[in-house]
C-alpha positions in Angstrom: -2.4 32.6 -11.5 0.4 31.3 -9.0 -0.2 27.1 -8.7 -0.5 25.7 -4.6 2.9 24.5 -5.9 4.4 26.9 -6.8 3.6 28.9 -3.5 4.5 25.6 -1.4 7.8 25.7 -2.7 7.6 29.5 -2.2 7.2 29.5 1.1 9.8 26.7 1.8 12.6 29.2 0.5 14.9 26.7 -0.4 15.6 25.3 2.6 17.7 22.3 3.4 15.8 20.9 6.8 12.1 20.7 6.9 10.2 20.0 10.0 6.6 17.7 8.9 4.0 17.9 11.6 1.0 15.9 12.2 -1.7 15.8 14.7 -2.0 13.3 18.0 -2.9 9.4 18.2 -2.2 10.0 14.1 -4.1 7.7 11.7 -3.6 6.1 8.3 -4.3 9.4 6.2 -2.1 11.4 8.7 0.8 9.2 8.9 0.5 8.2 5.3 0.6 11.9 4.0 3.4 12.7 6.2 5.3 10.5 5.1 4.6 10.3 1.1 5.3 14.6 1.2 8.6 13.5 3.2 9.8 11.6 0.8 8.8 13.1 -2.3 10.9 16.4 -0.7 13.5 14.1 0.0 13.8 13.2 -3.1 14.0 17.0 -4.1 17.4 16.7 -1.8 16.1 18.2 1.2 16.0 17.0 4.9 12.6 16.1 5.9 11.8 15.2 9.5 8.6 13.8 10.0 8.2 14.7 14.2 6.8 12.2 16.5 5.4 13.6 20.1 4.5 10.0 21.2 4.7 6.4 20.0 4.1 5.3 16.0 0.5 3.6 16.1 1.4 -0.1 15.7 -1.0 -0.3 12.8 0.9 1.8 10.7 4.4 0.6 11.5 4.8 -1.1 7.8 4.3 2.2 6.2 7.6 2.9 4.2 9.9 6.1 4.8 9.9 5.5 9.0 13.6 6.5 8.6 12.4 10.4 8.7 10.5 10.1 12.1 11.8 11.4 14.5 10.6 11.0 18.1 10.7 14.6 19.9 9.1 15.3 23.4 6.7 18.5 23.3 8.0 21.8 22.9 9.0 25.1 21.4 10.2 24.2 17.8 13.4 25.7 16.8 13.8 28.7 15.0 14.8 29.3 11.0 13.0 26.0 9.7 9.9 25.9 7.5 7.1 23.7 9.1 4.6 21.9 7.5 1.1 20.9 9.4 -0.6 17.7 7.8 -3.5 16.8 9.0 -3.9 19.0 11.4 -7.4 21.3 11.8 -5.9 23.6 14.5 -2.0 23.9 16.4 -3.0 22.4 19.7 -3.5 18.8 18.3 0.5 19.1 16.9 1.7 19.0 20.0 4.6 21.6 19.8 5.2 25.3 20.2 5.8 27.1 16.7 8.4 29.6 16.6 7.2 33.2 16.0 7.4 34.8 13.1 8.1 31.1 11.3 7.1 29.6 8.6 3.7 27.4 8.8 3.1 25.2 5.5 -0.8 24.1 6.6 -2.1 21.2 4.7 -5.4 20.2 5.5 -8.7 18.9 4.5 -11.0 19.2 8.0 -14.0 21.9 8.0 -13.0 23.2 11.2 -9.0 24.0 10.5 -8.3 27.4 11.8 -6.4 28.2 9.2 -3.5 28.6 11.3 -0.8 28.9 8.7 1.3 31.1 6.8 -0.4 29.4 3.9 -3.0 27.8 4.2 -3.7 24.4 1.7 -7.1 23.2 2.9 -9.8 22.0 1.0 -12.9 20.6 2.7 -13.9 19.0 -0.1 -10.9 16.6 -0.4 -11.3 13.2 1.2 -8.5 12.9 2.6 -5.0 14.7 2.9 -3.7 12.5 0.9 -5.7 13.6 -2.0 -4.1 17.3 -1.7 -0.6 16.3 -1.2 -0.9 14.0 -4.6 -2.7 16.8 -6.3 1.0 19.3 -5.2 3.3 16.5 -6.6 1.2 16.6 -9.6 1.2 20.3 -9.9 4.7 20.1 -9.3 5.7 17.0 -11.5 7.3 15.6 -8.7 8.3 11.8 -9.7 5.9 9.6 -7.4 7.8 6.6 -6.1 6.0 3.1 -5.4 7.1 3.4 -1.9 5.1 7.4 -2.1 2.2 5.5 -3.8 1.8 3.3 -1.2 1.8 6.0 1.9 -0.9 8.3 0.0 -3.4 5.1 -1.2 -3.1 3.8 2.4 -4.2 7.5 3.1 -7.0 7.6 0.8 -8.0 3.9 1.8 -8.1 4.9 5.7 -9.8 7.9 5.8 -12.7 6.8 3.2 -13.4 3.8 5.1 -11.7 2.2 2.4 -13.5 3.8 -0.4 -17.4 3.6 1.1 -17.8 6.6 3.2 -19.4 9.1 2.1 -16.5 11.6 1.8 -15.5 9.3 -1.2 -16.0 11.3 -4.5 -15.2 10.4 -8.2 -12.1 12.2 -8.0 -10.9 10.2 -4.6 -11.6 6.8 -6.8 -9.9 8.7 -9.7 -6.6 9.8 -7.7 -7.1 5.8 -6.1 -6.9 4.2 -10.0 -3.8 6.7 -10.4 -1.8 5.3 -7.5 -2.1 1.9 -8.6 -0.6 2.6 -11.8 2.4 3.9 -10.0 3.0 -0.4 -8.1 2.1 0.8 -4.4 2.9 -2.3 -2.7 -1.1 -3.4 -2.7 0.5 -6.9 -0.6 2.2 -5.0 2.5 -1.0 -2.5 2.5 -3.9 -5.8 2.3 -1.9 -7.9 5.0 -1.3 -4.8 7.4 -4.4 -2.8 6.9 -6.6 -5.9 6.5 -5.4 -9.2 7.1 -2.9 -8.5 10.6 -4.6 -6.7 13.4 -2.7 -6.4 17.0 -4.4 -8.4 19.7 -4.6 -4.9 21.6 -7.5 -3.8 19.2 -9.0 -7.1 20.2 -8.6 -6.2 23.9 -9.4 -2.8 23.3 -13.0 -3.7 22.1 -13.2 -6.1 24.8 -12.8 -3.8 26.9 -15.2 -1.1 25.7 -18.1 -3.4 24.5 -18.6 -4.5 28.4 -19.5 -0.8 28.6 -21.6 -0.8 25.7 -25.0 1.0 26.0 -27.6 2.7 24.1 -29.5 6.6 23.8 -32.5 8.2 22.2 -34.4 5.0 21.6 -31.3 3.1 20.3 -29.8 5.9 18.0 -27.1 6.5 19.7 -24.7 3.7 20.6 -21.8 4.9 22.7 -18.9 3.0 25.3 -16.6 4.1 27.7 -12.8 3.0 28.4 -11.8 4.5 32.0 -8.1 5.2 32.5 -7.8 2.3 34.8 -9.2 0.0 32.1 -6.7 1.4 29.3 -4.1 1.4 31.9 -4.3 -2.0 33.1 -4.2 -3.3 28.9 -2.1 -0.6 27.7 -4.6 0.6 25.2 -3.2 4.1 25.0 -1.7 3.9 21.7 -4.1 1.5 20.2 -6.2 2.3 17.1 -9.8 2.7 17.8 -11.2 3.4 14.6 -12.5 -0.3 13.7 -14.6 -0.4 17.2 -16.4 3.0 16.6 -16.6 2.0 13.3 -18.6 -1.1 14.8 -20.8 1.4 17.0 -21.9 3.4 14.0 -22.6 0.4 11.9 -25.3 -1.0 14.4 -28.5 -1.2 12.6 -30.4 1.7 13.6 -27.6 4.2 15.2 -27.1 7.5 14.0 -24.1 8.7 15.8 -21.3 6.2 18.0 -19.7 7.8 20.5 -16.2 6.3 22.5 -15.4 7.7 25.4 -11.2 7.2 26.5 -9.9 8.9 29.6 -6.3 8.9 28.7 -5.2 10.6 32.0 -7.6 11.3 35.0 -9.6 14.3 34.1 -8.8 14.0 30.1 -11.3 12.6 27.5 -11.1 11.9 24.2 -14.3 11.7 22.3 -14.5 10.4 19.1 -17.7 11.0 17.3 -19.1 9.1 14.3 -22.9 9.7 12.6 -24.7 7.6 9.7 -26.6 10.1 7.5 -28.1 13.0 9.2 -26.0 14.4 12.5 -23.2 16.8 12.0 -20.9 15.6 14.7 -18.3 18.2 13.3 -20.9 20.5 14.9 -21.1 18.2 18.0 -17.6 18.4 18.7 -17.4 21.9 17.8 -19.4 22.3 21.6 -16.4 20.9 23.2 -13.5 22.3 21.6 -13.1 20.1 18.3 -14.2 19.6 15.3 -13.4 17.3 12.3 -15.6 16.3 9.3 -19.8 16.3 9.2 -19.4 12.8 9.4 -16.1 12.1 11.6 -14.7 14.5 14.1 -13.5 14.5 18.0 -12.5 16.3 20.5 -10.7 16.0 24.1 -12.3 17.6 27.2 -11.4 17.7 30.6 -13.2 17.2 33.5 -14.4 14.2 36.0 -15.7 10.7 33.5 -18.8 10.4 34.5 -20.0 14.3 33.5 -18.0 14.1 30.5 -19.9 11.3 29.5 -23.1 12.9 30.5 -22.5 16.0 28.7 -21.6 14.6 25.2 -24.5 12.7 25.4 -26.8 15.1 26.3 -25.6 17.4 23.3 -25.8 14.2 21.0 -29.6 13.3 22.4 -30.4 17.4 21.5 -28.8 16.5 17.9 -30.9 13.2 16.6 -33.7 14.4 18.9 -34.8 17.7 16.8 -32.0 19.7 15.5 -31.6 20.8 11.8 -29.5 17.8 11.7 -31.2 15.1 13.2 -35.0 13.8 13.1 -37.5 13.1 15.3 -38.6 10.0 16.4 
């Protein structure tokens, strides 16, 4: 039986320059995989670039191997390099145009990836990406650095709420115990991840909580951040994922909902649920997806019937559907 590996390295055909992709407004287990597969194929002697449509989340700006992003405006990629798709459940959230007939490396762990490569290494069951681009280096006894160590645990950390959502499995604490063997630098991940937040998450939640309000007899909790209000803070780039986080965490609430009209007409929707919804489901109505338990999706179309839409496919979900209950 041929290993992932073995057909990773396969379908990279010994190329010198490899392109990395990953998804918009990227988070920790995005960035954090991009960056450890960088590089460890770096350290294979090839030329990783790790491309950037927009700005590096300020969050994740102490995350080692930066000197592979590369910032590149949207567009048709070029012809004759291998790409590889982290984190990404379907090609319109990557931002660029693949070349036809190319090579598409997709590594993945979302329910709803479209499996949109020319392979295809996405496993639902994984907590993160993370976990599947440790499990290749494994496979491949590829020599994981400390500075690799400490992209995939901040990975695993972000994406599992660090290590107490319910995506979090034995083998997610198992791979976790591995990487500390290997000295990620646990000081830079605690102060960044933990201890040093930007004061635009502060105004971001500010902003949003004045808009807080509640659905369906207080189980759904949802705000709304208007273009002007993100505008007028320059929120656009600012990690959200503490507030909803917040939202979901209210006693009672079964699924948060933030609302962010990046441009006039565009919304993105980020969807969180407790225990019963299936907000990959949810977002699924609108042209996303995600995880059962984390997903989103960007619509178009004025604020306010956004807003109303969402939530009237939300009320439908706690309010009777196979995945919600019934007050």
């Amino acid at each position: 039986m041929i290993s992932e590996w073995q057909d990773f390295i396969a379908c990279l055909g010994g190329a010198d320059r490899v392109l990395i992709l990953i998804h918009d407004k990227p988070d920790g287990d995005c960035l954090g995989s991009a960056l450890a597969l960088g590089l460890g194929l770096k350290g294979m002697g090839m030329r990783p670039a790790v491309l950037l449509p927009e700005g590096l989340p300020h969050a994740y700006r102490f995350l080692p191997g930066q000197e592979m992003l590369e910032g590149r405006k949207p567009g048709r990629l070029p012809e004759g390099m291998p790409v590889i798709a982290v984190d990404c459940a379907e090609i319109s959230r990557m931002g660029y145009e693949l070349p036809a007939g190319g090579v598409v490396v997709n590594i993945d762990h979302h329910i709803s990836n479209t499996l949109f490569g020319t392979l295809n290494i996405v496993d639902p069951a994984a907590a993160a990406a993370g976990e599947i681009i440790y499990r290749l280096f494994v496979e491949g006894g590829v020599t994981i650095t400390p500075a690799m160590a400490t992209c995939l645990y901040v990975a695993l950390a972000t994406d599992t709420g660090s290590f107490t959502y319910s995506n979090t499995t034995q083998e997610t604490l198992r791979i976790a115990g591995d990487l500390l063997s290997l000295k990620p630098d646990m000081r830079l991940i605690r102060e960044n991840l933990y201890e040093t937040r930007p004061v635009e998450e502060l105004m971001l939640a500010k902003a949003a909580l004045e808009t807080l309000f509640f659905a369906q007899n207080g189980r759904i909790a949802a705000c709304v951040l208007p273009f002007e209000k993100i505008e007028r803070y320059n929120l656009f780039e600012t990690e959200s994922d503490g507030l909803i986080g917040l939202l979901r965490a209210t006693q009672g609430v079964e699924i948060a909902v933030l609302f962010k009209e990046l441009s006039k007409g565009e919304i993105k929707v980020s969807l969180r649920s407790k225990e019963n919804a299936d907000v990959n489901k949810l977002a699924a109505e609108f042209g996303g997806g995600g995880h059962p338990r984390a997903a989103g999706c960007t619509v178009k179309g004025p604020l306010e019937q956004v807003v109303g839409d969402v939530l009237k496919a939300a009320e439908r979900m706690v309010g009777g559907s196979e995945n919600g209950r019934r007050d």
